[in-house]
The first five atom37 places (N, CA, C, CB, O) and aatype in JSON, in Angstrom:
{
  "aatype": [20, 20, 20, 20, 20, 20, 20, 20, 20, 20, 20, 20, 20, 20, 20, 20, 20, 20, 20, 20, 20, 20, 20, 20, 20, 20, 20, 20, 20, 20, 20, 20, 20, 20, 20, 20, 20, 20, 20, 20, 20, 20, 20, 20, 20, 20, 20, 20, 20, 20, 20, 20, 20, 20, 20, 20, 20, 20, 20, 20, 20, 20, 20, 20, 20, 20, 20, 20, 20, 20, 20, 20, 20, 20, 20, 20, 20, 20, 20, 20, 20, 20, 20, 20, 20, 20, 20, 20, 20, 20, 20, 20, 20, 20, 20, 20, 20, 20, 20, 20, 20, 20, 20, 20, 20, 20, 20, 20, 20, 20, 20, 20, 20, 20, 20, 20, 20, 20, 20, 20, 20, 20, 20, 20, 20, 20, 20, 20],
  "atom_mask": [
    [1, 1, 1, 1, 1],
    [1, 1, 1, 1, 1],
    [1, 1, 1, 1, 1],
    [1, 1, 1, 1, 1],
    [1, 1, 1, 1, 1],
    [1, 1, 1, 1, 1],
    [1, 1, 1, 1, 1],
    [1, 1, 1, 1, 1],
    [1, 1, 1, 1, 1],
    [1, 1, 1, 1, 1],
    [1, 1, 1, 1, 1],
    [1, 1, 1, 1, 1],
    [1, 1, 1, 1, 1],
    [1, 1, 1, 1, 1],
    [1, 1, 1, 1, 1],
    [1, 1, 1, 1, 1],
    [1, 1, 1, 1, 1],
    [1, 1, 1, 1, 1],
    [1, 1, 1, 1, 1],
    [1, 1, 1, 1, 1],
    [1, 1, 1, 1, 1],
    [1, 1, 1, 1, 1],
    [1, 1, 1, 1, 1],
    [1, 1, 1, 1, 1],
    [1, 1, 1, 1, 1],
    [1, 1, 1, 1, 1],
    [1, 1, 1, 1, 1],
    [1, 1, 1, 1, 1],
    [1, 1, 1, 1, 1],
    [1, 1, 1, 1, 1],
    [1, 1, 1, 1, 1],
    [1, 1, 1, 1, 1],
    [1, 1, 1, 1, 1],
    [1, 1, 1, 1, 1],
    [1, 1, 1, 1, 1],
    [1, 1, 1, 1, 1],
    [1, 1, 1, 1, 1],
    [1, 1, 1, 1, 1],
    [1, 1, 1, 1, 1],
    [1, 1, 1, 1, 1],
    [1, 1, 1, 1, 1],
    [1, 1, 1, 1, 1],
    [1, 1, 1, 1, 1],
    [1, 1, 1, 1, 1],
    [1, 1, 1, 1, 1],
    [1, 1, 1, 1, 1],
    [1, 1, 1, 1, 1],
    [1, 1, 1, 1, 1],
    [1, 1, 1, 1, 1],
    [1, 1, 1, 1, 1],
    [1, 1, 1, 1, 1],
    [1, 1, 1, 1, 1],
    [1, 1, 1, 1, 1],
    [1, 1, 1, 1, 1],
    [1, 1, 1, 1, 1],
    [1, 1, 1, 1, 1],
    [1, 1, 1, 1, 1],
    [1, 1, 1, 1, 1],
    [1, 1, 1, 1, 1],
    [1, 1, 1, 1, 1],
    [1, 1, 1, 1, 1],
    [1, 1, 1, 1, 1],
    [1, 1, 1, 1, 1],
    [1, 1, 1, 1, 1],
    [1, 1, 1, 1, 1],
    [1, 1, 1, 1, 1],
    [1, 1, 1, 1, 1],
    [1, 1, 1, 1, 1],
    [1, 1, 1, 1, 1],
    [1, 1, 1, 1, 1],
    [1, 1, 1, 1, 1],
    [1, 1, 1, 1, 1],
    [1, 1, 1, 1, 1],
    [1, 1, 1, 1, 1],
    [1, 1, 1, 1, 1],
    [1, 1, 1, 1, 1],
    [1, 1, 1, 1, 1],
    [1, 1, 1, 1, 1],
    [1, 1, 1, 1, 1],
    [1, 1, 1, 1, 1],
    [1, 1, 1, 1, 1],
    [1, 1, 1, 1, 1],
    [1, 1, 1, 1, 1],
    [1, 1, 1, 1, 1],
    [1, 1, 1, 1, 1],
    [1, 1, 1, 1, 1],
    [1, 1, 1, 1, 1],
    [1, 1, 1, 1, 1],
    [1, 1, 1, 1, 1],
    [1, 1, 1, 1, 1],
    [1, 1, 1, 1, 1],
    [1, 1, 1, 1, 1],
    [1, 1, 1, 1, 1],
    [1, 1, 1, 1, 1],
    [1, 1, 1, 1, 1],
    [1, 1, 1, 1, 1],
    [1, 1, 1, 1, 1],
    [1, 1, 1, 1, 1],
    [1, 1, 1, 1, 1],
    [1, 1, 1, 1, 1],
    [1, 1, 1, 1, 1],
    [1, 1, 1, 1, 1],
    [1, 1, 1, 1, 1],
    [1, 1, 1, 1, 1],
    [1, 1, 1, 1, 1],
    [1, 1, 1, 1, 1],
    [1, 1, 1, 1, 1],
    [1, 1, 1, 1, 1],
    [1, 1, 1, 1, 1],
    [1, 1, 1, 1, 1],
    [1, 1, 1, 1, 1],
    [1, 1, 1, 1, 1],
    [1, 1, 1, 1, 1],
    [1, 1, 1, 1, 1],
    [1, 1, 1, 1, 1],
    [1, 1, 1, 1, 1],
    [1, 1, 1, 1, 1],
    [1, 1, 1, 1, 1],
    [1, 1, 1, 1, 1],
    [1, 1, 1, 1, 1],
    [1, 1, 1, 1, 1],
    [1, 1, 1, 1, 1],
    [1, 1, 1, 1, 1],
    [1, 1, 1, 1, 1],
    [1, 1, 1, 1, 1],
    [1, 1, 1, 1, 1],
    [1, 1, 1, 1, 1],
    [1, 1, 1, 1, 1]
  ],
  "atom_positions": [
    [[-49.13, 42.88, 86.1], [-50.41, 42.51, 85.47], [-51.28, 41.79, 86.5], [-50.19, 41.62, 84.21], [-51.3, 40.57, 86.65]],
    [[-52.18, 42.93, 87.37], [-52.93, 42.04, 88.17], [-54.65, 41.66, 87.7], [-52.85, 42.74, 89.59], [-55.47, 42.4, 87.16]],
    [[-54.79, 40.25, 88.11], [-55.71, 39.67, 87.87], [-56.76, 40.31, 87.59], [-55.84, 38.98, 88.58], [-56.76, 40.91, 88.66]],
    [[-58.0, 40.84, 86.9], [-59.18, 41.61, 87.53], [-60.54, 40.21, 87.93], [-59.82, 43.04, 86.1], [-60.78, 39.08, 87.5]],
    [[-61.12, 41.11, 88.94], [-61.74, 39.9, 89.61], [-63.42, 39.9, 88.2], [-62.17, 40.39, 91.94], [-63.57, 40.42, 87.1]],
    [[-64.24, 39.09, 89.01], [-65.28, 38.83, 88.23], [-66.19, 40.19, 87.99], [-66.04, 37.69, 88.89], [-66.77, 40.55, 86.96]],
    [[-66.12, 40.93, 89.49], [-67.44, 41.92, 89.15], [-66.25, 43.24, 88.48], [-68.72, 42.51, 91.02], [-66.92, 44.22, 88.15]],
    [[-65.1, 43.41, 88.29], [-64.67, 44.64, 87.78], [-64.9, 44.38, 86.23], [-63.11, 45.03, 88.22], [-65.26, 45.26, 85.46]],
    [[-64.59, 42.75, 85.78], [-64.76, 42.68, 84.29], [-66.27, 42.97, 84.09], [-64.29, 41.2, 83.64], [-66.47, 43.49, 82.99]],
    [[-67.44, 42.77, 84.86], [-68.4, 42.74, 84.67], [-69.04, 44.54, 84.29], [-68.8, 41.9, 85.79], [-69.79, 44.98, 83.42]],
    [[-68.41, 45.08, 85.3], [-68.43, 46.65, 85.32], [-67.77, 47.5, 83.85], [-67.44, 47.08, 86.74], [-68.19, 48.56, 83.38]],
    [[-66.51, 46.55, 83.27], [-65.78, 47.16, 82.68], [-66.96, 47.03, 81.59], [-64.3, 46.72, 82.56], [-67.65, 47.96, 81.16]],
    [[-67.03, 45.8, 81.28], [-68.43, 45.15, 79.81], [-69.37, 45.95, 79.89], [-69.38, 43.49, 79.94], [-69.63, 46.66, 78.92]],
    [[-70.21, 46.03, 81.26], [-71.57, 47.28, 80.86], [-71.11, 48.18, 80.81], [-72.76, 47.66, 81.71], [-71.95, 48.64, 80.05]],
    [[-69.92, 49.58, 81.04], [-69.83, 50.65, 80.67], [-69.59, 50.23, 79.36], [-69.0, 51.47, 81.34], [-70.45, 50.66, 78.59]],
    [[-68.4, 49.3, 78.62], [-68.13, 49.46, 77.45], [-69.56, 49.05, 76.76], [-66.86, 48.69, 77.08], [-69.52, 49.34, 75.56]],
    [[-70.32, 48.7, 77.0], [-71.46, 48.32, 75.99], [-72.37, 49.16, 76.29], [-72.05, 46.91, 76.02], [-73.38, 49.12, 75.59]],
    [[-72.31, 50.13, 77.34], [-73.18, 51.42, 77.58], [-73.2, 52.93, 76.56], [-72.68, 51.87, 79.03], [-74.15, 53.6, 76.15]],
    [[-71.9, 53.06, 76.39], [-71.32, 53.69, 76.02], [-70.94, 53.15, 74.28], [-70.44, 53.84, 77.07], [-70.5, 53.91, 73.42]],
    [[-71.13, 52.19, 74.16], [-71.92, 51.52, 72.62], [-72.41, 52.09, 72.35], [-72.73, 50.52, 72.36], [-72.08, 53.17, 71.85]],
    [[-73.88, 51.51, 72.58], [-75.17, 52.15, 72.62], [-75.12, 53.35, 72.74], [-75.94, 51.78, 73.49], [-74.79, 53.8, 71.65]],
    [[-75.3, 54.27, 73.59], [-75.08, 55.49, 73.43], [-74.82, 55.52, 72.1], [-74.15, 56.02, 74.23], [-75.7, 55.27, 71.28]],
    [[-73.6, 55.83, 71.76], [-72.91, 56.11, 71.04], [-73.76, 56.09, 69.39], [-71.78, 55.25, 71.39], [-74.05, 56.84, 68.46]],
    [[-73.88, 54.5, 69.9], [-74.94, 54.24, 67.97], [-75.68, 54.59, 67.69], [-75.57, 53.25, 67.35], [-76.01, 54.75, 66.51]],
    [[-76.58, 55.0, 69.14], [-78.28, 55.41, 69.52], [-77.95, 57.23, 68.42], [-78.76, 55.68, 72.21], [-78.75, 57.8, 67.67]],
    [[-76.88, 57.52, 68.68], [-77.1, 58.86, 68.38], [-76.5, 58.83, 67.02], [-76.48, 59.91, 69.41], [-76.84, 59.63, 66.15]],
    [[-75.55, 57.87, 66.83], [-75.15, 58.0, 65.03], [-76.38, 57.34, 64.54], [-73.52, 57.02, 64.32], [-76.27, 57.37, 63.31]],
    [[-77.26, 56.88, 64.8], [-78.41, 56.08, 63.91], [-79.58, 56.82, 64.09], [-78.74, 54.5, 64.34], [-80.52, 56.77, 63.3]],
    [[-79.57, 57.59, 65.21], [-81.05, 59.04, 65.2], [-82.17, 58.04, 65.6], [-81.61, 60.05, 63.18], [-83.15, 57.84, 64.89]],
    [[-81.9, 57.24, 67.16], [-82.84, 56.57, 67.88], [-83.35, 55.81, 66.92], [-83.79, 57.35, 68.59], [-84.48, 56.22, 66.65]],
    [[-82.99, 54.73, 66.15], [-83.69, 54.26, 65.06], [-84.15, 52.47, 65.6], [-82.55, 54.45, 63.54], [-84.96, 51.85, 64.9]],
    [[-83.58, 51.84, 66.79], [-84.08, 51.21, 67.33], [-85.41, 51.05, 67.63], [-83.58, 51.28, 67.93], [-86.22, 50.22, 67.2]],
    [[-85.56, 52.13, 68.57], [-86.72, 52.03, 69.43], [-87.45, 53.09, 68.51], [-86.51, 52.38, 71.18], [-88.6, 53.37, 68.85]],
    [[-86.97, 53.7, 67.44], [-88.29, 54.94, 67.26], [-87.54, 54.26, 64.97], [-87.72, 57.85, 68.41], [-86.78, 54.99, 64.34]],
    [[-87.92, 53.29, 64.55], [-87.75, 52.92, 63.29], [-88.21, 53.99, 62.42], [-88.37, 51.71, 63.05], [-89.12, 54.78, 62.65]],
    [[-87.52, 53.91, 61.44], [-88.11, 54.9, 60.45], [-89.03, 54.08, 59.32], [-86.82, 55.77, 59.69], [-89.75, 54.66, 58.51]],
    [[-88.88, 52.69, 59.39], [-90.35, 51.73, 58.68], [-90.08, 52.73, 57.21], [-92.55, 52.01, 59.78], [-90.74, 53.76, 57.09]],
    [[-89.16, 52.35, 56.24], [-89.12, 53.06, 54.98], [-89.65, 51.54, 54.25], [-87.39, 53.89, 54.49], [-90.59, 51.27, 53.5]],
    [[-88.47, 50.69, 54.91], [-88.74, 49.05, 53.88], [-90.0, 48.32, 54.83], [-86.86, 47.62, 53.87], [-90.96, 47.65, 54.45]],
    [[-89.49, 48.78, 56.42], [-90.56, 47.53, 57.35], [-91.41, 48.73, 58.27], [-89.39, 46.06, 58.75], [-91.04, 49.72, 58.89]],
    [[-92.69, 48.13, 58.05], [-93.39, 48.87, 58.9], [-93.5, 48.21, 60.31], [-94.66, 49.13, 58.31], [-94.33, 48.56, 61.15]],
    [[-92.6, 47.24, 60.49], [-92.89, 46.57, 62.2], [-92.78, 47.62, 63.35], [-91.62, 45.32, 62.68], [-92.29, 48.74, 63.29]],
    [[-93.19, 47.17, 64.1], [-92.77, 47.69, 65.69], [-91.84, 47.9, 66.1], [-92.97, 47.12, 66.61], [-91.36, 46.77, 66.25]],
    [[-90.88, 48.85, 66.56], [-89.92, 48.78, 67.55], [-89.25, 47.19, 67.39], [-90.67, 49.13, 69.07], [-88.42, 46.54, 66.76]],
    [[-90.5, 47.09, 68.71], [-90.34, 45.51, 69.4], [-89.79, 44.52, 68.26], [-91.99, 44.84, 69.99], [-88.64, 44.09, 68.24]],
    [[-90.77, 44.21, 67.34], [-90.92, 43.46, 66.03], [-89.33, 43.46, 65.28], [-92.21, 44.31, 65.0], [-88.62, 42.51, 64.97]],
    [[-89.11, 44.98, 65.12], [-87.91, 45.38, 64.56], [-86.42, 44.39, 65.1], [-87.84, 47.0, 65.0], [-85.61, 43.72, 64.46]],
    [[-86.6, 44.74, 66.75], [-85.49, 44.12, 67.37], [-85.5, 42.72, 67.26], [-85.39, 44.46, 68.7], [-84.46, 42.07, 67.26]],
    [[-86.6, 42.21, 67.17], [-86.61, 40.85, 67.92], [-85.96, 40.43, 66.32], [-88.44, 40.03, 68.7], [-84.73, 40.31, 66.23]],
    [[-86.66, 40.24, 65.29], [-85.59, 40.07, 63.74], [-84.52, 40.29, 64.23], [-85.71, 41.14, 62.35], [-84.15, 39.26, 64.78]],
    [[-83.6, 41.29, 64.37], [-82.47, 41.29, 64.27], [-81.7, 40.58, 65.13], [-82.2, 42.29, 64.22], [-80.65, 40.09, 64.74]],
    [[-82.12, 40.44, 66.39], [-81.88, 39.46, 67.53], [-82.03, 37.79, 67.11], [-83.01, 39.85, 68.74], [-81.41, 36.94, 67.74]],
    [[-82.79, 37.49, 66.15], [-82.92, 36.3, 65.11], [-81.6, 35.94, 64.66], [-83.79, 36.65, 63.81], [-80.8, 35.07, 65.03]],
    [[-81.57, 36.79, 63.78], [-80.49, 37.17, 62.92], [-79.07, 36.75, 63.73], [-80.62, 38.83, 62.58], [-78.22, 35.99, 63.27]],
    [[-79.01, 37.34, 64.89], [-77.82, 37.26, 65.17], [-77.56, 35.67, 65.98], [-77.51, 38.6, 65.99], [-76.69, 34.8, 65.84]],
    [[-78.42, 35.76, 66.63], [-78.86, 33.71, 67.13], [-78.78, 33.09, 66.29], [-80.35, 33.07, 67.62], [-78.44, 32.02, 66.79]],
    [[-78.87, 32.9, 64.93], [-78.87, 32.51, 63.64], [-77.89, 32.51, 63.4], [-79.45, 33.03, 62.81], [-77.69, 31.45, 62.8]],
    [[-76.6, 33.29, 63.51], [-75.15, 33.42, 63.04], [-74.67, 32.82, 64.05], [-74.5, 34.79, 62.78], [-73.64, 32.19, 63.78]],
    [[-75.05, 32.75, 65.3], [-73.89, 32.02, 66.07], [-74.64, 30.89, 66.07], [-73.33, 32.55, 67.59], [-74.13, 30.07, 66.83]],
    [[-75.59, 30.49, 65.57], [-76.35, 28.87, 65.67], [-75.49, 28.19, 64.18], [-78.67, 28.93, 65.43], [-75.47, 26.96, 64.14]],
    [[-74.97, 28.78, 63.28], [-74.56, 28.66, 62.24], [-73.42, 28.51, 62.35], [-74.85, 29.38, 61.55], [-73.04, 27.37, 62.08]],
    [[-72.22, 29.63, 62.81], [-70.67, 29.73, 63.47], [-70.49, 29.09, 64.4], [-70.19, 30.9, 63.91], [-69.41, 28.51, 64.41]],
    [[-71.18, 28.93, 65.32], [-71.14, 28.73, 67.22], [-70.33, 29.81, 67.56], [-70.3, 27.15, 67.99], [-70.5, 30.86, 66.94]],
    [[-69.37, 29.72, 68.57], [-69.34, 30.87, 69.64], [-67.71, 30.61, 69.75], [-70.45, 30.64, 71.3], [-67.14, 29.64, 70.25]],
    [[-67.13, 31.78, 69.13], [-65.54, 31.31, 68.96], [-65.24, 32.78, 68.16], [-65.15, 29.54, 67.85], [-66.11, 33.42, 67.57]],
    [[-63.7, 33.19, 68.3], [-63.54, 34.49, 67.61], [-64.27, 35.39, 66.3], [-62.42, 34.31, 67.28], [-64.46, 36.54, 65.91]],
    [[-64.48, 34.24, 66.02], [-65.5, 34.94, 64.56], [-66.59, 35.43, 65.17], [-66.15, 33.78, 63.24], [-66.98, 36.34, 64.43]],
    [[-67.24, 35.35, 65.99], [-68.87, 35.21, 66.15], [-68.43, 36.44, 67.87], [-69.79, 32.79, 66.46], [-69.24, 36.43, 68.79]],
    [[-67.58, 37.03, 67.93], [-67.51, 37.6, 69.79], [-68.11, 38.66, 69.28], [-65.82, 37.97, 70.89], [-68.91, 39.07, 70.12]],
    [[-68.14, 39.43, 68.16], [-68.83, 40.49, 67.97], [-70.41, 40.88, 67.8], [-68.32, 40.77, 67.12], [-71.12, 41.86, 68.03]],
    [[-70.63, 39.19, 67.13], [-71.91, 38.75, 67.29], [-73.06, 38.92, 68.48], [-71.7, 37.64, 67.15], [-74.2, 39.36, 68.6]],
    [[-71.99, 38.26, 69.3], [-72.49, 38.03, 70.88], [-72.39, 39.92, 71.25], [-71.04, 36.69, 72.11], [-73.51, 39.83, 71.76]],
    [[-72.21, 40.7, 71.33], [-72.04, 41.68, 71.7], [-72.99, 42.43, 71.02], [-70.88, 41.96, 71.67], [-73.8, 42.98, 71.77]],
    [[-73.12, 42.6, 69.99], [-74.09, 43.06, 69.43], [-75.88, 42.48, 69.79], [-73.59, 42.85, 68.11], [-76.91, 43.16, 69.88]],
    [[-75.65, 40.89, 69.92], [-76.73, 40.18, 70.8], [-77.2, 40.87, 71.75], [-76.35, 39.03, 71.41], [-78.3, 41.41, 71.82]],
    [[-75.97, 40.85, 72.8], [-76.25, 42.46, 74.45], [-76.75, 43.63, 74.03], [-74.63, 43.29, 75.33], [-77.57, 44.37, 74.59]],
    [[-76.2, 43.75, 73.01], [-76.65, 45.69, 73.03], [-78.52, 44.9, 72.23], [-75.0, 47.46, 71.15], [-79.48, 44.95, 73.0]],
    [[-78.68, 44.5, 71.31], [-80.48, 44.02, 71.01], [-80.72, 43.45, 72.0], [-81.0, 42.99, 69.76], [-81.38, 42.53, 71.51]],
    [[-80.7, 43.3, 72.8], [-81.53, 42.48, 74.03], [-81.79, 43.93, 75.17], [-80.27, 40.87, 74.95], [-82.87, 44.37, 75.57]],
    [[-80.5, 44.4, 75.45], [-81.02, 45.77, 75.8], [-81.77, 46.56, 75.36], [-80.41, 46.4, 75.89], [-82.77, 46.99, 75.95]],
    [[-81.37, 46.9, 74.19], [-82.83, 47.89, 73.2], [-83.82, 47.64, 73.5], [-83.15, 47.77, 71.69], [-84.62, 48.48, 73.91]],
    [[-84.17, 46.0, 73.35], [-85.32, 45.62, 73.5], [-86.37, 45.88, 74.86], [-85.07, 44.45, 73.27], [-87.51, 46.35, 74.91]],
    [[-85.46, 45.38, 75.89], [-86.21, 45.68, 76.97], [-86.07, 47.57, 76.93], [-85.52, 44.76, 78.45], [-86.89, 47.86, 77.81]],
    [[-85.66, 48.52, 76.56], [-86.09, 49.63, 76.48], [-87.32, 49.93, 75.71], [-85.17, 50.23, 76.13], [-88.26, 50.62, 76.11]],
    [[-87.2, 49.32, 74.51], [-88.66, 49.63, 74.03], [-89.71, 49.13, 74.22], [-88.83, 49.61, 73.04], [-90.77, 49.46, 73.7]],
    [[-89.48, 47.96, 75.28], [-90.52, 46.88, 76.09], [-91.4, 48.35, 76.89], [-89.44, 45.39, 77.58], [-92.54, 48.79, 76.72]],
    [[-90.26, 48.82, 77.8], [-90.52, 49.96, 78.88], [-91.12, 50.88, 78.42], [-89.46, 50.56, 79.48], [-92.02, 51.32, 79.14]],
    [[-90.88, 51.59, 76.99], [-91.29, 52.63, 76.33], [-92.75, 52.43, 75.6], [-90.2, 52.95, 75.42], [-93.7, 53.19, 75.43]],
    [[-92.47, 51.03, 75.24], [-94.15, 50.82, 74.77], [-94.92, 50.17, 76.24], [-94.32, 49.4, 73.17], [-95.48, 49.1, 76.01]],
    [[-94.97, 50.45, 77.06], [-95.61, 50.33, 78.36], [-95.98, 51.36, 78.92], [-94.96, 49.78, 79.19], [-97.07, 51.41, 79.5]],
    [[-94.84, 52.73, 78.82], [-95.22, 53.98, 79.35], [-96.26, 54.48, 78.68], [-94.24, 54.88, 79.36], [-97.29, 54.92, 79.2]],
    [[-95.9, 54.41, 76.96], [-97.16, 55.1, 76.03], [-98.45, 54.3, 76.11], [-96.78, 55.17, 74.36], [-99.51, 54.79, 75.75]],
    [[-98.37, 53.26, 76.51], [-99.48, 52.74, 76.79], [-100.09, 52.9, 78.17], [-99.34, 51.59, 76.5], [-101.22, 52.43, 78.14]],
    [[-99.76, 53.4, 79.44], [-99.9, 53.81, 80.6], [-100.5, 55.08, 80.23], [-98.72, 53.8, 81.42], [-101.69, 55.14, 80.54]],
    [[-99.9, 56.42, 79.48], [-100.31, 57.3, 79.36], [-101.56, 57.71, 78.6], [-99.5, 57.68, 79.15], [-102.41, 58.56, 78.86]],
    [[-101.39, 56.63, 77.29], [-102.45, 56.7, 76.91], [-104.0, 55.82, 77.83], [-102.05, 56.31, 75.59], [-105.19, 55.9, 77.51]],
    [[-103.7, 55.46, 78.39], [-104.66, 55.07, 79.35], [-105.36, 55.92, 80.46], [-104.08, 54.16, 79.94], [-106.57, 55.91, 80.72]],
    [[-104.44, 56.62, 81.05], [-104.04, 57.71, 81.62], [-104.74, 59.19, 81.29], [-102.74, 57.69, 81.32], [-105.04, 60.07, 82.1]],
    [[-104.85, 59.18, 80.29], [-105.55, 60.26, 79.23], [-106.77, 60.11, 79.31], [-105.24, 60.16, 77.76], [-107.28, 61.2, 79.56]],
    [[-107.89, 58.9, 79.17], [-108.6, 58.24, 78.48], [-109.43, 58.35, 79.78], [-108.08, 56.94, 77.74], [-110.58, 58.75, 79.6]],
    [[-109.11, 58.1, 80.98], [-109.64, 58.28, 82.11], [-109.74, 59.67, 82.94], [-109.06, 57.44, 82.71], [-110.73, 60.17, 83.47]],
    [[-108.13, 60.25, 82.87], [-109.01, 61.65, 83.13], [-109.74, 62.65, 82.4], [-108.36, 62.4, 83.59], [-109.81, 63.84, 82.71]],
    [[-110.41, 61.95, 81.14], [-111.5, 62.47, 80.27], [-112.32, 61.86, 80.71], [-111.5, 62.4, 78.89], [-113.33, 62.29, 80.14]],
    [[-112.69, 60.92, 81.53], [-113.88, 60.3, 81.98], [-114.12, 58.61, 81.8], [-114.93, 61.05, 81.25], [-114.77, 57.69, 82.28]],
    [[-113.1, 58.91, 80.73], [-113.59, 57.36, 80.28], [-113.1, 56.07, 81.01], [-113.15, 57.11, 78.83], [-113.21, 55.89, 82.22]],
    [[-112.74, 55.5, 80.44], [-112.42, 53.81, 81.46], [-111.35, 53.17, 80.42], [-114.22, 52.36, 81.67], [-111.48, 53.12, 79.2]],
    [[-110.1, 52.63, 81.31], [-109.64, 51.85, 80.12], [-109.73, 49.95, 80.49], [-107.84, 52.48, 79.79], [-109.45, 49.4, 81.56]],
    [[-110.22, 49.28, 79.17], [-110.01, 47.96, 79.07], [-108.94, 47.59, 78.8], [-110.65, 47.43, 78.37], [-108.35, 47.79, 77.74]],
    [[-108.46, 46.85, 79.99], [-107.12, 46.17, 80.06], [-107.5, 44.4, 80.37], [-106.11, 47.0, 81.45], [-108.0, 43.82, 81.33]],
    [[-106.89, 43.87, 78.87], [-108.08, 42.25, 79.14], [-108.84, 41.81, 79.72], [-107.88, 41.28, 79.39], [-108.82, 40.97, 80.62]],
    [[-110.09, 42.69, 78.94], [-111.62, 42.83, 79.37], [-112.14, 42.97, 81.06], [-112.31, 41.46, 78.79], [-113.08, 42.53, 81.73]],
    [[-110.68, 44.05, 81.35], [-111.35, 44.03, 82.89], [-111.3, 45.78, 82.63], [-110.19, 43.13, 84.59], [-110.46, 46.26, 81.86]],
    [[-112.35, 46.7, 83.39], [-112.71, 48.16, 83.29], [-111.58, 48.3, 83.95], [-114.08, 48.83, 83.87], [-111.13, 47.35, 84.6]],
    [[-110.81, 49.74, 83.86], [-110.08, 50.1, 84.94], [-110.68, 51.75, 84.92], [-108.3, 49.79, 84.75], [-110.84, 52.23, 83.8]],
    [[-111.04, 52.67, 86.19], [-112.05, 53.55, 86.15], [-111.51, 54.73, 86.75], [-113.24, 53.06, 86.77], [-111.91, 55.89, 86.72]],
    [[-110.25, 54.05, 87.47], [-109.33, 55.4, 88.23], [-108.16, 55.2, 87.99], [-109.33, 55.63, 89.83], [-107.79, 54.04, 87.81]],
    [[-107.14, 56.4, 87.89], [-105.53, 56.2, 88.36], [-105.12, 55.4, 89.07], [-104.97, 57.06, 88.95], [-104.21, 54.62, 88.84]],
    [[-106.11, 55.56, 90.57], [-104.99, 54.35, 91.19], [-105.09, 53.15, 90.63], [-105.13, 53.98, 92.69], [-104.16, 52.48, 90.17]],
    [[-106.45, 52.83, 90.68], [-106.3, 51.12, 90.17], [-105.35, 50.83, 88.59], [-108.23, 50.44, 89.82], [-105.15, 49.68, 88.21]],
    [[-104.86, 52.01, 87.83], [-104.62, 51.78, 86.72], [-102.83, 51.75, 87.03], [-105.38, 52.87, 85.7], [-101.95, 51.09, 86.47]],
    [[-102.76, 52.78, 88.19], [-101.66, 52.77, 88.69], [-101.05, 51.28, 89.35], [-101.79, 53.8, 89.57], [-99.95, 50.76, 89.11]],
    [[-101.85, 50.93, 90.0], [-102.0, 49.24, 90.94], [-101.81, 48.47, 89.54], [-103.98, 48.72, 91.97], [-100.79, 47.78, 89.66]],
    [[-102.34, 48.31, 88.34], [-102.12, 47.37, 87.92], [-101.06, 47.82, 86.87], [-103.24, 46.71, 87.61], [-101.31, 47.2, 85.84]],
    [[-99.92, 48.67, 86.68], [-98.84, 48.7, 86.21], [-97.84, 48.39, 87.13], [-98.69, 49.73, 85.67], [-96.9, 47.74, 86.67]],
    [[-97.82, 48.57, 87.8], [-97.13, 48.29, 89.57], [-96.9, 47.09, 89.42], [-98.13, 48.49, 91.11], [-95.72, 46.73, 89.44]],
    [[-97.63, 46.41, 89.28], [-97.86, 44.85, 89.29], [-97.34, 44.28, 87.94], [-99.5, 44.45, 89.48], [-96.84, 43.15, 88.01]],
    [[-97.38, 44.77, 86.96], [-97.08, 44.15, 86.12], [-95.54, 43.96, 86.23], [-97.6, 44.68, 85.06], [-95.13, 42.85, 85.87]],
    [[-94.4, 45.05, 86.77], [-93.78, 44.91, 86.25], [-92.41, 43.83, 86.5], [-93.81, 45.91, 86.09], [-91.55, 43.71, 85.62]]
  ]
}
């Protein structure tokens, strides 16, 4: 039984929580990042961040001890989602910007014009 060092456990955790995801992403029919809003009409974003509540809430309630490890894991996989649909509502918003200009138009990005690709390009670049 040899030791495993820090970065193999680290490797072992993101495949196993990769391969989570995955996994749920497709028994739940992308319902994270793309909600079906039957009871809540929130955002994506909106969606996760509740449930990410929720679960800070249970271990603020339990603390952090066998009851609650599943908690914490489930915490990783919503914090990941999240920054995916961070990315995803950034692209649709790039594109739709994107659109808007090579029709001619200009997009306002907090009240500053942006009038070409590149500069629209330059300031996603930057953002991220």
């Amino acid at each position: 039984n040899t030791m495993k060092t820090t970065e193999q456990l680290i490797e072992e955790m993101c495949e196993s929580m990769k391969d989570l995801l995955i996994q749920k992403n497709r028994d739940y029919g992308d319902s994270a990042t793309n909600p079906s809003n039957v009871f809540s009409d929130g955002s994506p974003i909106d969606s996760l961040c509740a449930r990410i509540d929720d679960k800070l809430m249970r271990i603020q309630n339990k603390g952090i001890n066998d009851k609650t490890e599943d908690t914490i894991s489930d915490l990783i996989g919503y914090l990941i989602l999240l920054k995916v649909a961070m990315l995803k509502e950034r692209n649709e918003e790039y594109d739709s910007f994107k659109e808007t200009i090579a029709m001619g138009g200009h997009a306002n990005i907090n009240g500053k014009p942006i009038a070409t690709i590149e500069d629209l390009d330059i300031y996603y670049e930057n953002k991220k």
